[in-house]
N, CA, C and O atoms as CSV, one atom per row, in Angstrom:
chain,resi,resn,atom,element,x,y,z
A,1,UNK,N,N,23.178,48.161,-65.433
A,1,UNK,CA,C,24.370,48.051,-66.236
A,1,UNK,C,C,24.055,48.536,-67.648
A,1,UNK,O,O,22.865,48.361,-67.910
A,2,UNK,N,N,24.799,49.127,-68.701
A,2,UNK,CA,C,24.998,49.640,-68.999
A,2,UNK,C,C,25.691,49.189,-70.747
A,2,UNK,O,O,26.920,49.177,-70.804
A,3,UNK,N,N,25.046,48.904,-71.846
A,3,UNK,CA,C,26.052,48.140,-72.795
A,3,UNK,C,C,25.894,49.034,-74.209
A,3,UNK,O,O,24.834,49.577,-74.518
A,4,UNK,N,N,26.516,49.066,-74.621
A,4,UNK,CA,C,26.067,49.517,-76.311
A,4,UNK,C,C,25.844,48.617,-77.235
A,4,UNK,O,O,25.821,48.856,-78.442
A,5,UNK,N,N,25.679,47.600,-76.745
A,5,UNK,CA,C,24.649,46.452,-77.928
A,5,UNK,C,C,23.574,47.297,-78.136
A,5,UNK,O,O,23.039,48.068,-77.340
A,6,UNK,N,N,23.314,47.061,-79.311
A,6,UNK,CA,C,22.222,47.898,-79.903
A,6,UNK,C,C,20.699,46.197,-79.901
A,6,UNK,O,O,20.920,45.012,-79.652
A,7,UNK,N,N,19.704,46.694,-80.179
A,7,UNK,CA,C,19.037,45.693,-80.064
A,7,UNK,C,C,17.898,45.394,-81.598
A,7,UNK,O,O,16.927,46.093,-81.888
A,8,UNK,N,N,18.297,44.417,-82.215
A,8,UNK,CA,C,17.921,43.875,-83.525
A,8,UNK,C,C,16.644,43.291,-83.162
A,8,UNK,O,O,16.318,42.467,-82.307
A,9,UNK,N,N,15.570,44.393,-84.655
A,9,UNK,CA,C,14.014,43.707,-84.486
A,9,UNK,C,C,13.735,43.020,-85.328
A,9,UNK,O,O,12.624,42.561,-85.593
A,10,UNK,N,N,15.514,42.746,-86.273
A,10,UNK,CA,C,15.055,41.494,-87.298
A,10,UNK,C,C,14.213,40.384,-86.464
A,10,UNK,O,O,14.286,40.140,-85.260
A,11,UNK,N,N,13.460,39.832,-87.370
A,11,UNK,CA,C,12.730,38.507,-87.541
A,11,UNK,C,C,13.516,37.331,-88.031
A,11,UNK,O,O,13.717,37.296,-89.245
A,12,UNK,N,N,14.050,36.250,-87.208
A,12,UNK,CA,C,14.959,35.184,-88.081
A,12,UNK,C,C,13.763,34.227,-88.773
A,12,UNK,O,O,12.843,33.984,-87.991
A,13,UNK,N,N,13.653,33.746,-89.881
A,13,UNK,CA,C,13.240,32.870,-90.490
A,13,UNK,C,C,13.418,31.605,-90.333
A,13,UNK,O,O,14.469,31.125,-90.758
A,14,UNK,N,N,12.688,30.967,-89.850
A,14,UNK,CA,C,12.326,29.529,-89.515
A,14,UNK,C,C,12.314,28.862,-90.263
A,14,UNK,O,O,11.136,28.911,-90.619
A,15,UNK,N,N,13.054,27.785,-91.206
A,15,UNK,CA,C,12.799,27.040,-92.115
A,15,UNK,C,C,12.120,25.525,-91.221
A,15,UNK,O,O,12.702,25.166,-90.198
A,16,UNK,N,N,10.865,24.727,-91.729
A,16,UNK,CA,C,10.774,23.848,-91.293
A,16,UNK,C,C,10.081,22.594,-92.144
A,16,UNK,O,O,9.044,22.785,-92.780
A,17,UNK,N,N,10.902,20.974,-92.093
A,17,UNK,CA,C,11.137,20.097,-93.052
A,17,UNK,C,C,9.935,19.566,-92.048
A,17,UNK,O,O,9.695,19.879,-90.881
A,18,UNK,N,N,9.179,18.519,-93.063
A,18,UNK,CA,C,8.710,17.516,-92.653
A,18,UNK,C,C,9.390,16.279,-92.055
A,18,UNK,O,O,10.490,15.957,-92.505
A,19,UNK,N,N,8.861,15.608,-91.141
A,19,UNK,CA,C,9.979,14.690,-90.279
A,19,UNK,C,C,9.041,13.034,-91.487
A,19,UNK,O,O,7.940,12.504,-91.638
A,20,UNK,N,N,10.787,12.905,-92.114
A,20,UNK,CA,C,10.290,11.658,-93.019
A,20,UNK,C,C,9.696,10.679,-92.229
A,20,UNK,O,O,8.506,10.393,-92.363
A,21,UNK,N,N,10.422,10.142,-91.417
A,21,UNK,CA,C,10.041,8.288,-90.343
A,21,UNK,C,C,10.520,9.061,-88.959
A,21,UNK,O,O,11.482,9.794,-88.727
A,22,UNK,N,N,9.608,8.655,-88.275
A,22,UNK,CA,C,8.664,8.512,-87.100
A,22,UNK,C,C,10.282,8.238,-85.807
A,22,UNK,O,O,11.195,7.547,-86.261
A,23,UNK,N,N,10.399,8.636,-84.791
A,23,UNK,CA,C,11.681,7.685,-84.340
A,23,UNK,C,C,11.368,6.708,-84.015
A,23,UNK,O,O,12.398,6.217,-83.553
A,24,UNK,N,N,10.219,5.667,-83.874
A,24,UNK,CA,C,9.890,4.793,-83.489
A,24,UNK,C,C,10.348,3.645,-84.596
A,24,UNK,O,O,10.647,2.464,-84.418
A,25,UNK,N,N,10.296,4.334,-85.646
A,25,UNK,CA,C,11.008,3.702,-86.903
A,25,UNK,C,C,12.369,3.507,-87.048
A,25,UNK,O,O,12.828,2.835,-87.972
A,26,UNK,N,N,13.182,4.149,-86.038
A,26,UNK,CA,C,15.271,3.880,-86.381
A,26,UNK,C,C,15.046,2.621,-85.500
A,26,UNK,O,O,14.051,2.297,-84.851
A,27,UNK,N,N,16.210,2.018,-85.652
A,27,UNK,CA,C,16.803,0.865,-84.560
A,27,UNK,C,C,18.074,1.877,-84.081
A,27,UNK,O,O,18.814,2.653,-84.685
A,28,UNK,N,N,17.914,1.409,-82.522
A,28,UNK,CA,C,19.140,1.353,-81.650
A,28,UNK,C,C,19.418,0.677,-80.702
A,28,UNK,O,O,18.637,0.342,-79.811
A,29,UNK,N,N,20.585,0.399,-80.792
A,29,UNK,CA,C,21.557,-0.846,-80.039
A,29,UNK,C,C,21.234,-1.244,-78.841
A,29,UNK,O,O,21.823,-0.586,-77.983
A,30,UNK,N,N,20.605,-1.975,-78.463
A,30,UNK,CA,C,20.092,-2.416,-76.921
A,30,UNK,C,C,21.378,-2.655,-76.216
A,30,UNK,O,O,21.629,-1.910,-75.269
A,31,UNK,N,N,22.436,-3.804,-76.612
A,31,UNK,CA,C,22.768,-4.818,-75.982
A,31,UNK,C,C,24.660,-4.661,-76.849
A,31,UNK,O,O,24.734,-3.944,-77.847
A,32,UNK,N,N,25.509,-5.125,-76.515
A,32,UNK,CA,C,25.792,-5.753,-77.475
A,32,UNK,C,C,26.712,-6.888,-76.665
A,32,UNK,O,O,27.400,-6.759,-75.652
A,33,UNK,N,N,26.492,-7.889,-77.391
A,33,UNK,CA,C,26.608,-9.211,-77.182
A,33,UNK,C,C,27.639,-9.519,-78.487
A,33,UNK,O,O,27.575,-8.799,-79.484
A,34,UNK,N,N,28.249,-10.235,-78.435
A,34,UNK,CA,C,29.512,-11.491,-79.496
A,34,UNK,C,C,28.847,-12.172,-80.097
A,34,UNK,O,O,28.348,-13.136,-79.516
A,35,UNK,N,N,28.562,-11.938,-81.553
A,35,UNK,CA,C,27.679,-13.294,-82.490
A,35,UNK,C,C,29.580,-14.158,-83.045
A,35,UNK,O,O,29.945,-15.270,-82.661
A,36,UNK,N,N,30.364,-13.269,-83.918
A,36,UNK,CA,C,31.855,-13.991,-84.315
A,36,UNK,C,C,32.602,-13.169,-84.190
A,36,UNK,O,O,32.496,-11.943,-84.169
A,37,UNK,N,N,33.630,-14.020,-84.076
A,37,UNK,CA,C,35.119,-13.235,-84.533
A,37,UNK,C,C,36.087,-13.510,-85.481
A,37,UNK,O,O,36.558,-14.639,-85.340
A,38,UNK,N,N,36.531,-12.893,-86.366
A,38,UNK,CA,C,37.188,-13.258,-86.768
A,38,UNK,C,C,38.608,-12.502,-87.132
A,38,UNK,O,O,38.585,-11.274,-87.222
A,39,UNK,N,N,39.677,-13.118,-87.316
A,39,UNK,CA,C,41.082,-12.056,-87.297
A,39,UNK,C,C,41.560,-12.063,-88.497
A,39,UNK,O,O,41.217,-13.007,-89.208
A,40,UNK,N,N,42.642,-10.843,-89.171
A,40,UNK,CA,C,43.325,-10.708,-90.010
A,40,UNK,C,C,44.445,-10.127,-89.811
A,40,UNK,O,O,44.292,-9.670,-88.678
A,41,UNK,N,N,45.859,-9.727,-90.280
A,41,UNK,CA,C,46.791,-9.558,-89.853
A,41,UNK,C,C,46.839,-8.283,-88.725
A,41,UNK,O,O,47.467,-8.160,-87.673
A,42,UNK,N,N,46.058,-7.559,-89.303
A,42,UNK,CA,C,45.900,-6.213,-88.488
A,42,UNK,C,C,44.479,-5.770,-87.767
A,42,UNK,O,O,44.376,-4.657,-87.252
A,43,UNK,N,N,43.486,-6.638,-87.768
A,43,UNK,CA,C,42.469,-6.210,-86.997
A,43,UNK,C,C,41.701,-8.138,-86.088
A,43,UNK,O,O,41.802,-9.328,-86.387
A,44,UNK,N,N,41.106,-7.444,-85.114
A,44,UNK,CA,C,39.784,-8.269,-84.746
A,44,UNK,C,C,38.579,-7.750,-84.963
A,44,UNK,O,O,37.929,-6.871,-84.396
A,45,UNK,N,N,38.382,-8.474,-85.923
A,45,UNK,CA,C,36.936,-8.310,-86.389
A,45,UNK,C,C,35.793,-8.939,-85.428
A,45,UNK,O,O,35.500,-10.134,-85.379
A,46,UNK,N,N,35.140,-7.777,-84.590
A,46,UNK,CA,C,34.245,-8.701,-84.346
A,46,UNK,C,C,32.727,-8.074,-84.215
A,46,UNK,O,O,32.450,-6.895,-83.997
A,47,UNK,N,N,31.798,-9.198,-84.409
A,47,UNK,CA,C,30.650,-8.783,-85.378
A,47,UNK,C,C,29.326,-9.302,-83.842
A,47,UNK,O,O,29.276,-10.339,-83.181
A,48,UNK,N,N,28.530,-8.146,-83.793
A,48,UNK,CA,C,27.957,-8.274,-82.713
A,48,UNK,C,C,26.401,-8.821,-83.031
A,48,UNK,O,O,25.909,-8.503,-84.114
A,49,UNK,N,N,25.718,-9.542,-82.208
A,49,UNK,CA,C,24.434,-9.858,-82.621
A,49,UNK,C,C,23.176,-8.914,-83.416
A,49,UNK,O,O,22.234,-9.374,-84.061
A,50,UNK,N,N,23.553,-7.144,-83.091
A,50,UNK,CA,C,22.644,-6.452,-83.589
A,50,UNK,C,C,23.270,-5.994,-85.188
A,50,UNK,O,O,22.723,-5.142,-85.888
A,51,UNK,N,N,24.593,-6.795,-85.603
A,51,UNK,CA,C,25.036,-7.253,-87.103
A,51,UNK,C,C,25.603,-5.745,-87.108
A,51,UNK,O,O,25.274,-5.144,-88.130
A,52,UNK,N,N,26.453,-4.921,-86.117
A,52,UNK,CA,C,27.714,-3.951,-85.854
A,52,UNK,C,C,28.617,-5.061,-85.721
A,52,UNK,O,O,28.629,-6.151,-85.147
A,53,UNK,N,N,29.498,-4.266,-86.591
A,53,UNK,CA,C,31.061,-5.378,-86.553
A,53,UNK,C,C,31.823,-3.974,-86.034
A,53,UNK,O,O,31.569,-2.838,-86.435
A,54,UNK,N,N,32.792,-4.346,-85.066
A,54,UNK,CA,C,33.730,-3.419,-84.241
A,54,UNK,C,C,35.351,-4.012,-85.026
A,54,UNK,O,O,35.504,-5.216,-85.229
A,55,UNK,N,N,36.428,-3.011,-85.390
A,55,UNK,CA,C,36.977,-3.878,-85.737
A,55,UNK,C,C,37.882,-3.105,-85.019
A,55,UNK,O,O,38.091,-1.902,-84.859
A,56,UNK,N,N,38.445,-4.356,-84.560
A,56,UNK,CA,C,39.879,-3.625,-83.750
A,56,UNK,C,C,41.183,-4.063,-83.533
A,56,UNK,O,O,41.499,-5.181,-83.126
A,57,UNK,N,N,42.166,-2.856,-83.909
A,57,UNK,CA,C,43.776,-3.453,-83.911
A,57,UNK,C,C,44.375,-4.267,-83.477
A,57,UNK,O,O,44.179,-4.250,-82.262
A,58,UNK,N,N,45.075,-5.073,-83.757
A,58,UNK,CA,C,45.509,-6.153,-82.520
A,58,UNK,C,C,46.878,-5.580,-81.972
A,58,UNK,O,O,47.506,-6.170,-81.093
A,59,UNK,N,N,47.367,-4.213,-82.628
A,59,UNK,CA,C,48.443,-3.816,-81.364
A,59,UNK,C,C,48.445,-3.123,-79.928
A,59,UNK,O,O,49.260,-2.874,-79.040
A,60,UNK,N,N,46.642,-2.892,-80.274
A,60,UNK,CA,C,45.995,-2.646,-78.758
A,60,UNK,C,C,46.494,-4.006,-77.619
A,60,UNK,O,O,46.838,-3.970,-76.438
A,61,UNK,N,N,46.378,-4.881,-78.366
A,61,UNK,CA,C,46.032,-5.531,-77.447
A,61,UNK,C,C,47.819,-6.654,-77.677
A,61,UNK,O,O,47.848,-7.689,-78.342
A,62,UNK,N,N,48.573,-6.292,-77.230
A,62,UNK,CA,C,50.270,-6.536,-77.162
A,62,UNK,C,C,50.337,-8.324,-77.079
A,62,UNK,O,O,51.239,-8.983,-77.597
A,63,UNK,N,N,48.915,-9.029,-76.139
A,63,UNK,CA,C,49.168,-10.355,-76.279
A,63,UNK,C,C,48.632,-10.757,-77.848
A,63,UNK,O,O,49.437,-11.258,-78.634
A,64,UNK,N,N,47.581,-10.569,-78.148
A,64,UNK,CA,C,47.250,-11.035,-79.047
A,64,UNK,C,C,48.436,-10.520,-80.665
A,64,UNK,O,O,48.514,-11.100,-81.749
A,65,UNK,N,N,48.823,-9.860,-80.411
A,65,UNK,CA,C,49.659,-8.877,-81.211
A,65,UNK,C,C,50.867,-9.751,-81.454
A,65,UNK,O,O,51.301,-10.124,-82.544
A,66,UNK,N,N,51.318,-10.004,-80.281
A,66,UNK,CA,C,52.701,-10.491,-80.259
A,66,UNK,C,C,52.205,-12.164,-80.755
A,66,UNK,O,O,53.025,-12.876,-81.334
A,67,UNK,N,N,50.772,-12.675,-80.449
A,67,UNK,CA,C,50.817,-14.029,-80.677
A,67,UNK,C,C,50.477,-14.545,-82.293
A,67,UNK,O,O,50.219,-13.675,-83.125
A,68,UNK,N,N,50.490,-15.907,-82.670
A,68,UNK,CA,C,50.329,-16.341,-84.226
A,68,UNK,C,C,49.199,-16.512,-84.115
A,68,UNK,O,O,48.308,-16.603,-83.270
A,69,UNK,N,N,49.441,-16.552,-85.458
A,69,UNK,CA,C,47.548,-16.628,-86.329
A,69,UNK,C,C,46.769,-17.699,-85.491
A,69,UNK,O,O,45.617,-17.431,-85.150
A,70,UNK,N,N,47.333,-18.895,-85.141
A,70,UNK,CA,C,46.684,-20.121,-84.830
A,70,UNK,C,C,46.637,-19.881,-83.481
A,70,UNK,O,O,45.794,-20.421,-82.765
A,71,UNK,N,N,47.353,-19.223,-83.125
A,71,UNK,CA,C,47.034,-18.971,-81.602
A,71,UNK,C,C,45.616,-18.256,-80.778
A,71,UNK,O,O,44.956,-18.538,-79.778
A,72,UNK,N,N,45.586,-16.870,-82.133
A,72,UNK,CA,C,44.841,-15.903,-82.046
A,72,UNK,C,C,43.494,-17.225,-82.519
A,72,UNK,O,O,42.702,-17.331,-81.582
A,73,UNK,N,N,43.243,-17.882,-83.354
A,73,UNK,CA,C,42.006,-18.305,-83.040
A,73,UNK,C,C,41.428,-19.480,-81.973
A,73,UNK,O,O,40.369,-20.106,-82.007
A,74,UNK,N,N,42.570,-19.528,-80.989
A,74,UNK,CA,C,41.911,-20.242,-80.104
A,74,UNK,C,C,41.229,-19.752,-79.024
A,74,UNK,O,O,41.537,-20.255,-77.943
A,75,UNK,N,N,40.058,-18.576,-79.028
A,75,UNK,CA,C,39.741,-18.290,-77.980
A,75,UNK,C,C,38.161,-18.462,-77.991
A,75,UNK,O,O,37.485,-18.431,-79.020
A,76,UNK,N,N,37.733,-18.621,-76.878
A,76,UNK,CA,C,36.096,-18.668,-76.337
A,76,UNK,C,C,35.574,-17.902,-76.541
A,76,UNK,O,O,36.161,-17.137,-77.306
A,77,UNK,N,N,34.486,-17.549,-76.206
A,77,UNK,CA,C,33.807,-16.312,-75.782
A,77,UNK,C,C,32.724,-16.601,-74.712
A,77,UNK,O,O,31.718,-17.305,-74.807
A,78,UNK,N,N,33.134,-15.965,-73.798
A,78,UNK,CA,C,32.079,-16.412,-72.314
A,78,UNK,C,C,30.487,-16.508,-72.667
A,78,UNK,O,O,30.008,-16.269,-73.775
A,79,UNK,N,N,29.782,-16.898,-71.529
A,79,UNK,CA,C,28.413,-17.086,-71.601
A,79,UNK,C,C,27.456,-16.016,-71.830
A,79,UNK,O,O,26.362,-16.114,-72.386
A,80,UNK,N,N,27.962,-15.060,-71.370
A,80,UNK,CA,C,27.368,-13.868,-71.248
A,80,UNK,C,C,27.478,-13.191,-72.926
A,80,UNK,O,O,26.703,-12.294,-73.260
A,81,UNK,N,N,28.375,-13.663,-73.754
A,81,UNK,CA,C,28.281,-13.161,-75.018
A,81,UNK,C,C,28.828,-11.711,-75.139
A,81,UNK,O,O,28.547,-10.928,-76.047
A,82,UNK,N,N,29.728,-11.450,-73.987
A,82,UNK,CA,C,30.468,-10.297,-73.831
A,82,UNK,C,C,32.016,-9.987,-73.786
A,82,UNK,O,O,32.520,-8.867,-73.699
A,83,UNK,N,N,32.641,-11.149,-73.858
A,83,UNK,CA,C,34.274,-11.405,-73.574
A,83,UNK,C,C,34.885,-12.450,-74.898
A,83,UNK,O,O,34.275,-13.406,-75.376
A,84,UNK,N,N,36.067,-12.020,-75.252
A,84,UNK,CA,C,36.776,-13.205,-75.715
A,84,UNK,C,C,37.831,-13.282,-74.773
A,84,UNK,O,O,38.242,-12.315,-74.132
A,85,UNK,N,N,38.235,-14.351,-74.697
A,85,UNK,CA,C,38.799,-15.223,-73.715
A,85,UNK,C,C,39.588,-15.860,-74.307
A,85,UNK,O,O,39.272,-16.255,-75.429
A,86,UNK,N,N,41.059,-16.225,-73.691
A,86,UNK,CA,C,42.209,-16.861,-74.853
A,86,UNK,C,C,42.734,-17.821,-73.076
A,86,UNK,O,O,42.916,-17.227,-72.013
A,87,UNK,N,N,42.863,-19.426,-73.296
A,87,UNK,CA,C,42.814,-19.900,-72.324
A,87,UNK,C,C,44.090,-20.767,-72.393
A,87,UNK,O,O,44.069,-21.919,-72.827
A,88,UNK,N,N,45.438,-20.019,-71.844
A,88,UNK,CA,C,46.912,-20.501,-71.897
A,88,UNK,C,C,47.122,-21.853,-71.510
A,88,UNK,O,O,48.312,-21.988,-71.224
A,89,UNK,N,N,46.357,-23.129,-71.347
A,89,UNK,CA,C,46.463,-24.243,-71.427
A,89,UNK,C,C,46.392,-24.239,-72.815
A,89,UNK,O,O,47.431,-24.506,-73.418
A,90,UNK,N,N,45.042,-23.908,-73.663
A,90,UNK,CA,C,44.759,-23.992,-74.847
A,90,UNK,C,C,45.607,-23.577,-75.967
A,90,UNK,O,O,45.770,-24.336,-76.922
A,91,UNK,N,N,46.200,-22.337,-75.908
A,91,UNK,CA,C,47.031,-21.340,-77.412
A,91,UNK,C,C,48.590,-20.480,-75.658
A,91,UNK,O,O,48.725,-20.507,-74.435
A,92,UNK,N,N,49.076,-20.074,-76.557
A,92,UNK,CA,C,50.240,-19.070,-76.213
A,92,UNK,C,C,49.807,-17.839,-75.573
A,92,UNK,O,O,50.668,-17.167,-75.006
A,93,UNK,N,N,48.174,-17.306,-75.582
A,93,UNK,CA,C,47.578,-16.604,-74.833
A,93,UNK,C,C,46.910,-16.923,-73.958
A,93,UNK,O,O,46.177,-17.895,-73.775
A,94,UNK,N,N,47.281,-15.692,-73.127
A,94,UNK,CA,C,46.683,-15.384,-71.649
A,94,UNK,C,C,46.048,-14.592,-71.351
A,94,UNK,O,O,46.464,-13.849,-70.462
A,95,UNK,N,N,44.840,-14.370,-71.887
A,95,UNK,CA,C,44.515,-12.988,-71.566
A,95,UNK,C,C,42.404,-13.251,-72.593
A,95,UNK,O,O,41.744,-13.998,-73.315
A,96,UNK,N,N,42.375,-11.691,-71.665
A,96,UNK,CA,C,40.363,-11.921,-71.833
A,96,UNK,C,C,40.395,-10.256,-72.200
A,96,UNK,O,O,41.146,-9.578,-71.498
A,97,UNK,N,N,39.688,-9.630,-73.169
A,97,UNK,CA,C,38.939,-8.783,-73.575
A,97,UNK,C,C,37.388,-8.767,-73.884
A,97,UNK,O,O,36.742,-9.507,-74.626
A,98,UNK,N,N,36.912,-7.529,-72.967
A,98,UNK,CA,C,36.146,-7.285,-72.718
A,98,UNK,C,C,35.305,-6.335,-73.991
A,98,UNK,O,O,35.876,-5.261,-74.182
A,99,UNK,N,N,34.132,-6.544,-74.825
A,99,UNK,CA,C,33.972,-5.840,-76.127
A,99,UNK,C,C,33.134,-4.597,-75.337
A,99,UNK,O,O,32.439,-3.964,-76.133
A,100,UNK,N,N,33.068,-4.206,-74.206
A,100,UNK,CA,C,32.341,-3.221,-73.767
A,100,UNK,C,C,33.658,-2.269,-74.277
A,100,UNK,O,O,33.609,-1.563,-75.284
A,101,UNK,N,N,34.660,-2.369,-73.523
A,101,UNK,CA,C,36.088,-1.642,-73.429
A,101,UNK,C,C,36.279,-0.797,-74.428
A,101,UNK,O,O,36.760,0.336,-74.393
A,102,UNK,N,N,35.640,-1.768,-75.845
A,102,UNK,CA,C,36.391,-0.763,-77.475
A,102,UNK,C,C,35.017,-0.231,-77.940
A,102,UNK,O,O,35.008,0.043,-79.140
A,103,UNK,N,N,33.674,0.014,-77.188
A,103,UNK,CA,C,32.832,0.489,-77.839
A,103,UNK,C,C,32.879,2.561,-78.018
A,103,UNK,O,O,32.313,3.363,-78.761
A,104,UNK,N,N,33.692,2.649,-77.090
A,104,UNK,CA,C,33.614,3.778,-76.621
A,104,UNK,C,C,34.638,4.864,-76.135
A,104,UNK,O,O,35.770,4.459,-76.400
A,105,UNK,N,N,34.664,6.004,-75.567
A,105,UNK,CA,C,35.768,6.484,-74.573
A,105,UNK,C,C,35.141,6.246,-73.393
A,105,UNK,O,O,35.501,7.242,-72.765
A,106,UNK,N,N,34.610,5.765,-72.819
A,106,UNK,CA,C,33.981,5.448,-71.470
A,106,UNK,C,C,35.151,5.326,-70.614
A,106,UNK,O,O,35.076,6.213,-69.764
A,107,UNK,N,N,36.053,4.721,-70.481
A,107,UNK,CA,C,36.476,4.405,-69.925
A,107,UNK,C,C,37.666,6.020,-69.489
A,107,UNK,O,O,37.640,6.568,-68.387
A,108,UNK,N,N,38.324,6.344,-70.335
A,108,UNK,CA,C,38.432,7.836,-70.258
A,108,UNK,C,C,37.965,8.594,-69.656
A,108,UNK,O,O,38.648,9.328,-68.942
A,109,UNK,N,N,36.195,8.725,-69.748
A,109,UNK,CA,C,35.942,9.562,-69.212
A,109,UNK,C,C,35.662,9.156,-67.924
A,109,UNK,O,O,35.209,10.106,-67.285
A,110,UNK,N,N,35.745,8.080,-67.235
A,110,UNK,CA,C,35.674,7.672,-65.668
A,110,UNK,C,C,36.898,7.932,-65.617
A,110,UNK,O,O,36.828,8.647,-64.617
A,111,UNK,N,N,38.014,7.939,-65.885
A,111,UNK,CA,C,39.110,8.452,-65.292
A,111,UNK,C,C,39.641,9.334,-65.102
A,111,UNK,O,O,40.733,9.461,-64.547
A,112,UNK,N,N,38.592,10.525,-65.761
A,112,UNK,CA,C,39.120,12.159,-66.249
A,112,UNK,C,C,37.976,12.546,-64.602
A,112,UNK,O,O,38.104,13.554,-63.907
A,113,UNK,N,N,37.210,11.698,-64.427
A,113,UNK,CA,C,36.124,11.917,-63.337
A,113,UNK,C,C,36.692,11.681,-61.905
A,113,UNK,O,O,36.579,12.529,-61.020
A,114,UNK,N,N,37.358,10.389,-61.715
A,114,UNK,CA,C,37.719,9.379,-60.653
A,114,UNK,C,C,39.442,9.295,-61.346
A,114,UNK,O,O,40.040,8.528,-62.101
A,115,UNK,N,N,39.812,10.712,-60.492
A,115,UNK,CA,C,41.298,10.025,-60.675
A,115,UNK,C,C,41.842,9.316,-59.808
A,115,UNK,O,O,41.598,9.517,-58.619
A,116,UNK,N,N,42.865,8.138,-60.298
A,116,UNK,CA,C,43.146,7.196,-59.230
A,116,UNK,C,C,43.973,8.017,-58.114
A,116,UNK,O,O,44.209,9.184,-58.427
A,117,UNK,N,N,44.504,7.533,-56.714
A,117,UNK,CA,C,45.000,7.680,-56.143
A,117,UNK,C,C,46.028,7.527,-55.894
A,117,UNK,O,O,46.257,6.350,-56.171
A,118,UNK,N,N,46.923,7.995,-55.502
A,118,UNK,CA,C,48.327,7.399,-55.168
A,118,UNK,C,C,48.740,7.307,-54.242
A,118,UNK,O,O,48.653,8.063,-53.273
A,119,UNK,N,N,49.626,5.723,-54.446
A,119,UNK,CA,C,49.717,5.505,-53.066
A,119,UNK,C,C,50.400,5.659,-51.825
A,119,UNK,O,O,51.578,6.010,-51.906
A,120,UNK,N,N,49.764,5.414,-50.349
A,120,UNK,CA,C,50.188,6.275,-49.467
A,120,UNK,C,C,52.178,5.627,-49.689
A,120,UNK,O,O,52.676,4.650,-50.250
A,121,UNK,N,N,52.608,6.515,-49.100
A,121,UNK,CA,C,54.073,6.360,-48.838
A,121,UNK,C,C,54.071,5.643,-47.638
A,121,UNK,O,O,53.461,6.177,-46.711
A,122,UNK,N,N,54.721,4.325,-47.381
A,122,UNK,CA,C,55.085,3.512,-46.298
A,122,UNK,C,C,56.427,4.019,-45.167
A,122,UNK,O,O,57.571,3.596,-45.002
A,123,UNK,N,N,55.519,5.265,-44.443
A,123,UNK,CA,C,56.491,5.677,-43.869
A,123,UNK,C,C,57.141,4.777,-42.447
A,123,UNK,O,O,58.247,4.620,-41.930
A,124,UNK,N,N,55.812,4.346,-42.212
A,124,UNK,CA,C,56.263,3.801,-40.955
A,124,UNK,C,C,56.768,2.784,-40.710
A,124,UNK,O,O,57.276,2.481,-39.631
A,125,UNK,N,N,56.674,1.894,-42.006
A,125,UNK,CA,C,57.784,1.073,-42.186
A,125,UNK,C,C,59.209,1.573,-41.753
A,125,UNK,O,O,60.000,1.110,-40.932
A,126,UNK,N,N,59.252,2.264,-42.270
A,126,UNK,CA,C,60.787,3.110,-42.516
A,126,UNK,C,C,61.469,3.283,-41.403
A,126,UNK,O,O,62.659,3.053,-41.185
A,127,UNK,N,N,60.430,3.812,-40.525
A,127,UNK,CA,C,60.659,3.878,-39.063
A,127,UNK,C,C,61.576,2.961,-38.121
A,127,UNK,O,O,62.659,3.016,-37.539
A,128,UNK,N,N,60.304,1.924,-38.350
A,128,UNK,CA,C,60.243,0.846,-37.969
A,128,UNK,C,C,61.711,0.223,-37.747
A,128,UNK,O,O,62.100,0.008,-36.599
A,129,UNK,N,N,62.553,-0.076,-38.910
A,129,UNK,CA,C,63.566,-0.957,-39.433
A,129,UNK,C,C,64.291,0.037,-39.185
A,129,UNK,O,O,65.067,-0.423,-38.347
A,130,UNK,N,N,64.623,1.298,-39.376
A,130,UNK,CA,C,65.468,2.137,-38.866
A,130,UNK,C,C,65.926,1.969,-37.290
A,130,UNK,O,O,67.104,2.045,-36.941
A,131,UNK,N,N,64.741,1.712,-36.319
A,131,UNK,CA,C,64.806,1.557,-34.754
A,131,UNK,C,C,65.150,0.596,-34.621
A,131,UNK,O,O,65.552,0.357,-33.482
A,132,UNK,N,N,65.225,-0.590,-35.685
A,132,UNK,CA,C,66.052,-1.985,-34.997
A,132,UNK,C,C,67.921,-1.984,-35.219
A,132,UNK,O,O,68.830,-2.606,-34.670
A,133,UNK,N,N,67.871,-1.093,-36.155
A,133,UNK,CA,C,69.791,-0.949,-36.127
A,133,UNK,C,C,70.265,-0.388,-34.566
A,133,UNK,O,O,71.456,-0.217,-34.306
């Protein structure tokens, strides 16, 4: 084959820095686990054991959104140090968030991967009840 690129005997110049700290020297996030939470009109603040605070809207989340201040602080957080939990005996909410959920697009991208299915059409139902008239 055949091209008219011509072919360059420039030399590119390499600039090269000394590496300040070692990577053994950064921290990164093992785990993250629920140390508090705390709310304000427009976010959940919540602050994870490796001292990352995630803060997140509460119109994500339509129960907590729609519920009052005193409501919003009645919730748990499971054993595992991974969920808040709002327990409708306890407050006006019903409902559990998961802090894996808002770390990321993860969840996006399993669905851009694994699209759901849809479901089959109940034909033979149809059938069915049709043959008894």
């Amino acid at each position: 084959m055949v091209t008219n690129v011509k072919q360059m005997d420039e030399k590119i110049q390499v600039k090269r820095y000394k590496v300040q700290h070692s990577i053994d020297e950064y921290t990164f996030p093992k785990e993250a686990t629920i140390h508090d939470v705390k709310f304000n009109e427009k976010f959940i603040h919540v602050e994870l054991t490796d001292q990352r605070i995630i803060s997140i809207p509460v119109w994500w989340i339509p129960t907590v959104y729609n519920a009052s201040m005193e409501d919003r602080k009645k919730f748990e957080i499971n054993q595992s140090r991974t969920m808040i939990i709002w327990d409708p005996e306890k407050c006006g909410i019903n409902d559990e968030i998961s802090i894996a959920d808002y770390l990321g697009p993860a969840r996006d991208e399993i669905r851009a991967i694994y699209k759901p299915r849809q479901p089959k059409r109940q034909v033979s139902e149809a059938k069915v009840k049709s043959k008894k008239k």
